[in-house]
N, C-alpha and C positions, 0 to 999 in steps of 0.2 A: 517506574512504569512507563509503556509508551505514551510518548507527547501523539495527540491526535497531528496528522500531517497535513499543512499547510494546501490547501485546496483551492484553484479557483472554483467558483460555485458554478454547478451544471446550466443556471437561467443567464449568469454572467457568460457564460461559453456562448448560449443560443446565441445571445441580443451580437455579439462577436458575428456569429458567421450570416445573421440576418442581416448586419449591416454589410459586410463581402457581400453577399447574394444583392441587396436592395444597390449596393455601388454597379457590379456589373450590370443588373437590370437598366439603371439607369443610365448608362452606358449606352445599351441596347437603344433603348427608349431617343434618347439624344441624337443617336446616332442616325437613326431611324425619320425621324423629325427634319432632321438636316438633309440628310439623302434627298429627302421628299420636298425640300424648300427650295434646295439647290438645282435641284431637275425640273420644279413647276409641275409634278406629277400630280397635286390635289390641292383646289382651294383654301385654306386651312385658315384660323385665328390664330396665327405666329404669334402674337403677342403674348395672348393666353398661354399658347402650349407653353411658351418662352418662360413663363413667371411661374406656369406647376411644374416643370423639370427644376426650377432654381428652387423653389420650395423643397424637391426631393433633395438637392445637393443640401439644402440648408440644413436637414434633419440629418443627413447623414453624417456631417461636419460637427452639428450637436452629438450625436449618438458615438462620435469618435471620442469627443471629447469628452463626455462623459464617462467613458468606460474606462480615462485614466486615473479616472478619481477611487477613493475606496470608498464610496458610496456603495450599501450592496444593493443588488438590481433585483425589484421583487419580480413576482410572476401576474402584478397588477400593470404593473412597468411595462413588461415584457407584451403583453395583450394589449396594453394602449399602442407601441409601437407597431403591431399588425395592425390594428387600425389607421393607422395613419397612412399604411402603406395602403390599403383599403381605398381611403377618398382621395389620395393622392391619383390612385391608377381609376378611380370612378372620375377626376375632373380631368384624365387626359381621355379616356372614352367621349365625357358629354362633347369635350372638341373635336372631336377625330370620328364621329359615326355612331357612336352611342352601341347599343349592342349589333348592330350592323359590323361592327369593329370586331377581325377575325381577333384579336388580344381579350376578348371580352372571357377568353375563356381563363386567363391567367389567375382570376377571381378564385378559382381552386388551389394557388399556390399560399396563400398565405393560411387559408381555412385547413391546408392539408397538416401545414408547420404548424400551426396552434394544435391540431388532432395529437400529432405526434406532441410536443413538447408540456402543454399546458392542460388543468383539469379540465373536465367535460364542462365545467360551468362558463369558463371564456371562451372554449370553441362552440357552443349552441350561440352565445350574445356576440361573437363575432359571426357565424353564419347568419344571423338577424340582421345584423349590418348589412353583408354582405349582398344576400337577399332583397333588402329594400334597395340598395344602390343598384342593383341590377333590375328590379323593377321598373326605379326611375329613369333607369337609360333605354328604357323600352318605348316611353315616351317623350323622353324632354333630351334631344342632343340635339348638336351642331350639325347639322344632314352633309354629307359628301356629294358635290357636284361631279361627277366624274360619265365618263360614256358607257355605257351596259358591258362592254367588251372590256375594257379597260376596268372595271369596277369587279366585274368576275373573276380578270387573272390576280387583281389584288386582294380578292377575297381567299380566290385558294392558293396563292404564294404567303399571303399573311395567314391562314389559317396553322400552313405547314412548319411557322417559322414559329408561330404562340405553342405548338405541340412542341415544338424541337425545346425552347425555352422553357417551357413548364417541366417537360419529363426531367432534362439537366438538372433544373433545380431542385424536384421531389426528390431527384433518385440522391444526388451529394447531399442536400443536407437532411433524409432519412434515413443513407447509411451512416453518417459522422453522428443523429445524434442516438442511433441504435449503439453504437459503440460508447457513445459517450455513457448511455444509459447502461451499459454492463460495466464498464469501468466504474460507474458509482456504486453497483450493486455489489461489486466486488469489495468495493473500500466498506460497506455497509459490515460486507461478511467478516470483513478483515476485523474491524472495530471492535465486531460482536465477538471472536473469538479471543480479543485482544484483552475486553473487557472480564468475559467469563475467568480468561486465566489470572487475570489479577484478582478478581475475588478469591479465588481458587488459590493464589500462593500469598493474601491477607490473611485467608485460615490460617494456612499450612503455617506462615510467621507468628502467629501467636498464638497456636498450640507450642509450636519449639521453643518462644522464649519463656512460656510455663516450666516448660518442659526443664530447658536451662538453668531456670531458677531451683526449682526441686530436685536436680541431678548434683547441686554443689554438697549437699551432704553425706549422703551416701559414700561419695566417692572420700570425702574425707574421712568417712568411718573407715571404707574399707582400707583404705593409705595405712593409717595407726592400725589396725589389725593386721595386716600383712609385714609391718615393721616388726609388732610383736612376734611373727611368726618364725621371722627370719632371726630372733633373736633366742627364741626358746629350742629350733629345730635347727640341728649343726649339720645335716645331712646335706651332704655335697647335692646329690641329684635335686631332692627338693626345694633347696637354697635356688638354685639355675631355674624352676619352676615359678619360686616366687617372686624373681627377680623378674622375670617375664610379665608376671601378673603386677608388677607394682612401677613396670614400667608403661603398662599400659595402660592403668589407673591414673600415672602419670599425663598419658598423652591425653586421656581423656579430657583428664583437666585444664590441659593446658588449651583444648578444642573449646573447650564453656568460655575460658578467657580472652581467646582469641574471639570469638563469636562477640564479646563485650568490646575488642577493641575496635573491632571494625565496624559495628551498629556509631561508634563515637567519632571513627575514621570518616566513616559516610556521613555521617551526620555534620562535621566539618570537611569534607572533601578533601581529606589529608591521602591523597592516592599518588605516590613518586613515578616517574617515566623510569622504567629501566629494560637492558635488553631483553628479549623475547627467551635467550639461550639462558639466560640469570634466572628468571622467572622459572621456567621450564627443569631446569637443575634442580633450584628450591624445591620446585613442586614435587616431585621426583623421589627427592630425598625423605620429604617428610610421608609420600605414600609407604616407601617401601619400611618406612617406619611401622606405618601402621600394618602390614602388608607384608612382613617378614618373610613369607611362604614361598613369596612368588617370587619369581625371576624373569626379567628382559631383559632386551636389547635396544640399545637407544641409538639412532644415525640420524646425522645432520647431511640433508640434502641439499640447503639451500646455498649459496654461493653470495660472494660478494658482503656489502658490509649486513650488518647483523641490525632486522628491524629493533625499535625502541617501543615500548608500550607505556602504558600506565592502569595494571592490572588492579579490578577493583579486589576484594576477598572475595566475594560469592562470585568471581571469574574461577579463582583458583580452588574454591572447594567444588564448581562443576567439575573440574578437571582432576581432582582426585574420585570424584565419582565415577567419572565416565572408565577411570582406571579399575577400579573396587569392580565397574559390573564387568570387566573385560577380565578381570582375577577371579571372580565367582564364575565365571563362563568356563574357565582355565589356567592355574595360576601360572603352568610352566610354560616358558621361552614364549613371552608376551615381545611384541617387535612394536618400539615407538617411535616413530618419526618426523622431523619437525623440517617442514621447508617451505620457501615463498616466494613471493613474485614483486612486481613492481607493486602492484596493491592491498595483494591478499596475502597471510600466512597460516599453512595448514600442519593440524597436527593431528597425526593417524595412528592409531592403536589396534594391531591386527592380535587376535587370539586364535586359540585352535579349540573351541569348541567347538556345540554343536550347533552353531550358526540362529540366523534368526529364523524362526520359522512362518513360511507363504502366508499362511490360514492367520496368523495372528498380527503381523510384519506391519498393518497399518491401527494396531490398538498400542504398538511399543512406543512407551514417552506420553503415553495419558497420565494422568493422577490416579493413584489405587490402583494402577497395573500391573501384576508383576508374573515374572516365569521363574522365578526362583522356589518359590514354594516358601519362604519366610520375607521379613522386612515389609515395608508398607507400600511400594509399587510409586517412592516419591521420587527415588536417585535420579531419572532421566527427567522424568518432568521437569524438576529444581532446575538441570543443567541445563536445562534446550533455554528453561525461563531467562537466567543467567546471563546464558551466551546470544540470546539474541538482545538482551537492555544492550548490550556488548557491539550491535550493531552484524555480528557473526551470526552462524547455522552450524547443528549440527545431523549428522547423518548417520544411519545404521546400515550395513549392505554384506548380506552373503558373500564370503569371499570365493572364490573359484573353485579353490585351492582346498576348501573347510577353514571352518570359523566364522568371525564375525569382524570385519573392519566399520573401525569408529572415524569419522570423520570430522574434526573440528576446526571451521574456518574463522579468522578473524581478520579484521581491515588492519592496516598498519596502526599503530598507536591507540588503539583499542583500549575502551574504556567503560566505566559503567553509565547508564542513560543516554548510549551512544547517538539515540533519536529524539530527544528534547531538546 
């Protein structure tokens, strides 16, 4: 079965780009301070501002280093850090003008990011924060000495520059975490359908190994019956008949056994790397075994040296499948081919039936689905299950021409559990 895939966590991503946003703020902020000490443009408490900008650096230096660790970052975590960016930007206010201060409005940056990322219950108690802290700068800040002309262009120069800085920041980090948020939603879906199909092929394994178990008799009754048959009836045509039938009671059996060595293969992981062309020949061989009727044509497209695998069984009984529905579609002048690239190698089975049909083309490769009109609707499901452990896809497509081309991709050295 799929391994669930290694994720960083969506709170671990925020607290990541909160901290970029709170660095270049900070930034801003520093820069801002400096400007204004450097020019003598406004009275200020240097000292203070001096020690809550080093406060921010210090949190942010924490907040780096923390997010090396595998510590996971809850969403209690997450909310205390908005807060802190909270009274950090309430004690550079109480210095700098208190809500007189065009920045007073940045207050909806952090409340907007908590809306977006965190439940309703820490963005209501960080708006409570936030609320009271703006209450308190309504009356208790460090007052601006400045001259009435001189205090109005810095109101609406600094008011246009808090707008310019807040929208920057709502607009990058609520579209990276809208995207982030569909990419989980996605893996969500992914999980869920990943999950239904293993239940779905847990049945499907242990109805068949019932199944296998109570198929070893029969088949040996019929063996000794058809030996007797061949011994008591000297008739040339029906001899060839039973010979038929007793070879293919043969293969059966030898499919139950094979089915026994590879549950014991897998279970020791005794799976050899051999070439793709070796495999593919085998496979080949033992369909038209079973498969007498049909006839293809097999070409090797690909060039240069000859990829190496290590094919698990249920790789290669996909791929007698995928063969069987391409022979039930149409046994004559099936075209297989095998070729590849630096990372991928694909094997295509074109047939000339009656192709896949529109109306139904996205139910083909469900469980219990089938267009044949007999058999149980498992062959494609089994193989898609198969070929993706395999780390590969398979594909069904109307060919242009009529018929149906089969698709099967696999990565170089392709194996079974390809994602654990």
């Amino acid at each position: 079965m799929l391994a669930p895939v290694q994720l960083t966590s969506a709170t671990r991503q925020n607290l990541w780009r909160l901290t970029f946003i709170r660095t270049l703020v900070l930034a801003a902020q520093a820069g801002s301070v400096g400007l204004a000490y450097w020019l003598q443009l406004l009275p200020l408490p240097w000292v203070q501002l001096a020690m809550t900008l080093g406060c921010s650096i210090l949190l942010c230096v924490f907040t780096a280093v923390r997010l090396r660790t595998s510590w996971p970052v809850t969403e209690l975590e997450y909310a205390l850090q908005l807060a802190c960016d909270l009274v950090i930007h309430s004690a550079l206010l109480y210095f700098s003008g208190g809500s007189t201060n065009p920045f007073v409005s940045y207050y909806l940056v952090p409340l907007t990011i908590a809306a977006v990322t965190l439940p309703w219950r820490y963005s209501v108690i960080l708006s409570g924060i936030a609320l009271a802290l703006y209450t308190l700068m309504l009356t208790r800040f460090y007052p601006l000495e400045t001259l009435p002309v001189a205090r109005e262009n810095l109101q609406i120069y600094g008011m246009w520059l808090s707008f310019a800085l807040a929208a920057a920041v709502i607009t990058f980090f609520a579209a990276r975490m809208a995207e982030e948020l569909r990419r989980q939603e996605e893996l969500r879906a992914i999980r869920r359908e990943e999950g239904l199909r293993d239940q779905q092929l847990l049945a499907v394994a242990t109805q068949a190994a019932g199944a296998a178990h109570e198929l070893g008799t029969p088949l040996a009754t019929m063996s000794v019956l058809l030996k007797e048959m061949q011994q008591d009836h000297p008739d040339a045509l029906l001899q060839d008949d039973l010979k038929v039938l007793q070879d293919q009671v043969k293969l059966c059996k030898e499919t139950l056994q094979q089915l026994v060595r590879a549950a014991e293969a897998n279970r020791r992981l005794a799976v050899e790397m051999q070439d793709v062309t070796d495999w593919l020949d085998e496979a080949l061989n033992r369909w038209h075994l079973m498969r007498p009727e049909a006839s293809y044509r097999f070409q090797r497209l690909g060039q240069g040296a000859v990829p190496r695998m290590a094919p698990p069984p249920d790789l290669t009984q996909a791929l007698l499948n995928l063969l069987n529905n391409a022979a039930d579609a149409c046994p004559e002048n099936l075209q297989v081919t095998l070729d590849w690239d630096a990372e991928t190698l694909t094997i295509s089975i074109r047939d000339h039936g009656a192709g896949v049909p529109l109306a139904i083309a996205e139910q083909i490769g469900k469980p219990f689905f089938t267009t044949k009109g007999k058999g149980f609707g498992l062959g494609l499901f089994l193989s898609k299950a198969s070929v993706t452990r395999a780390g590969g896809s398979v594909k069904l497509y109307s060919h242009e021409e009529g018929g149906t081309l089969t698709e099967l991709r696999l990565p170089h050295g392709a194996r079974g559990d390809q994602h654990e």
